[in-house]
N, C-alpha and C positions, 0 to 999 in steps of 0.2 A: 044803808051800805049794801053793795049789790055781792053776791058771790064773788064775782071776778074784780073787786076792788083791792089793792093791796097784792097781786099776785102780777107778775109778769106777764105776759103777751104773749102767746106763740103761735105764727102765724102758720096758714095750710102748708106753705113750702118750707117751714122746719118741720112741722111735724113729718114730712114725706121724706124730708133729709133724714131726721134721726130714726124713723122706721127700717128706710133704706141702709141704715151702719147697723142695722140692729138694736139701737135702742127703744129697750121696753119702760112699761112705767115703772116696774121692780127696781130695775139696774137703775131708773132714774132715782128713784129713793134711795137706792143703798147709797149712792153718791152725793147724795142732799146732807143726807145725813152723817158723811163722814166729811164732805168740803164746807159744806153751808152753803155756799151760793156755785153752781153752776149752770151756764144757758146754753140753750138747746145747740149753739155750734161746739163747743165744748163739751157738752155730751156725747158729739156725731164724731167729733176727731178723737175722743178719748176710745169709745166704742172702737172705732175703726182705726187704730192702733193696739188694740185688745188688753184696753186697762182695764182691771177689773175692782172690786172693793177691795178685795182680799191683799193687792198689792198695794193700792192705798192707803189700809189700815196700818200694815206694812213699815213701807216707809214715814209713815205719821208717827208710827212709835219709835223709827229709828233717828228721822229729821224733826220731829216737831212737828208745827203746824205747817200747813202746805197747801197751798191753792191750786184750783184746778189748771192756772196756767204752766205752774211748776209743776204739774205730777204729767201734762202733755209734753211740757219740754224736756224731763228726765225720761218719759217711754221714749220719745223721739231721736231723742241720743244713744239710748242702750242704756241708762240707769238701771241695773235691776235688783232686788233687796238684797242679793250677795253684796254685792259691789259698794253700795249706800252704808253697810254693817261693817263690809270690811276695812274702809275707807275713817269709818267711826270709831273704829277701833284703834286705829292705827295715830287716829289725829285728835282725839276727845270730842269735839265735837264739828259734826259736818252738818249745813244744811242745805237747802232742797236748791238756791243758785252755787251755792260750792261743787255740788255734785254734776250739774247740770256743768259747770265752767271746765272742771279736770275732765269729764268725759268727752267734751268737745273737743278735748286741745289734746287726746289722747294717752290721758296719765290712767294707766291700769296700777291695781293692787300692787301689781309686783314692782314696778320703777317709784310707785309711792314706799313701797318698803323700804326700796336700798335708799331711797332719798332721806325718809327719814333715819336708816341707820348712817348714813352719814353725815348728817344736819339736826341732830334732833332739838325739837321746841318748833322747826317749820310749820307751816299752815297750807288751809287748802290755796291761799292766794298766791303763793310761795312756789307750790309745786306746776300751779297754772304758768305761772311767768318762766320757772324755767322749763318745763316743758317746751313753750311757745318758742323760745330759742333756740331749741335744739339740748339744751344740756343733759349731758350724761351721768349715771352713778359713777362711770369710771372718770370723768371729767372731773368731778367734784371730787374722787379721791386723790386726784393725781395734783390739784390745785391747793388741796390739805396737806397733803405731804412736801410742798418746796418750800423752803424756807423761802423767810422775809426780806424781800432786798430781789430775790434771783430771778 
């Protein structure tokens, strides 16, 4: 069995890629060692979005487990461990495509509050879909308050 058996590939034009974003072999370890598997594009985009472990660990203790393509698509969006915490707070439990889904569709902490103080037991799927509509906290209170029939 040769050294390079059992180990991925990486060829001259990744290595110049993820040099070029900055990645070192450190940063590549810290990141091994917290996702398990990351490849050297995933390195160079994570890099060059300026993930770092620290937010990784992060969010792993807030969302669970999380892959390298969900910890690119929550920097990519503005996930950041405020938002991921407050988000967990408010709904029991959020993970790394819930979070990735309300940031896209622009549900902040605060329109997830008033939603769930008007709806409570809602979900992150919940707030996605009415976000995606358009609906309001005052929409939803003003639909709560008419009676049945009017």
């Amino acid at each position: 069995m040769t050294a390079d058996e059992g180990r991925p590939r990486i060829d001259v034009n990744q290595l110049i890629g993820m040099r070029a974003a900055g990645v070192v072999p450190e940063y590549r370890r810290e990141l091994l060692d917290l996702l398990g598997s990351v490849g050297p594009g995933q390195l160079t985009a994570m890099r060059s979005l300026g993930v770092t472990a620290e937010y990784v660990g992060q969010l792993r203790d807030l969302l669970g487990a999380v892959n390298a393509g969900e910890v690119i698509g929550m920097r990519s969006v503005g996930v950041t461990v405020e938002y991921a915490r407050e988000l967990r707070d408010l709904l029991g439990e959020v993970n790394a495509g819930e979070a990735i889904g309300m940031r896209s569709v622009g549900v902040t902490v605060e329109y997830a509050r008033a939603m769930c103080d008007q709806l409570p037991g809602i979900d992150a799927g919940d707030l996605v879909g009415m976000k995606s509509v358009g609906l309001t906290p005052d929409e939803v209170r003003d639909f709560m308050l008419q009676r049945p029939g009017v």
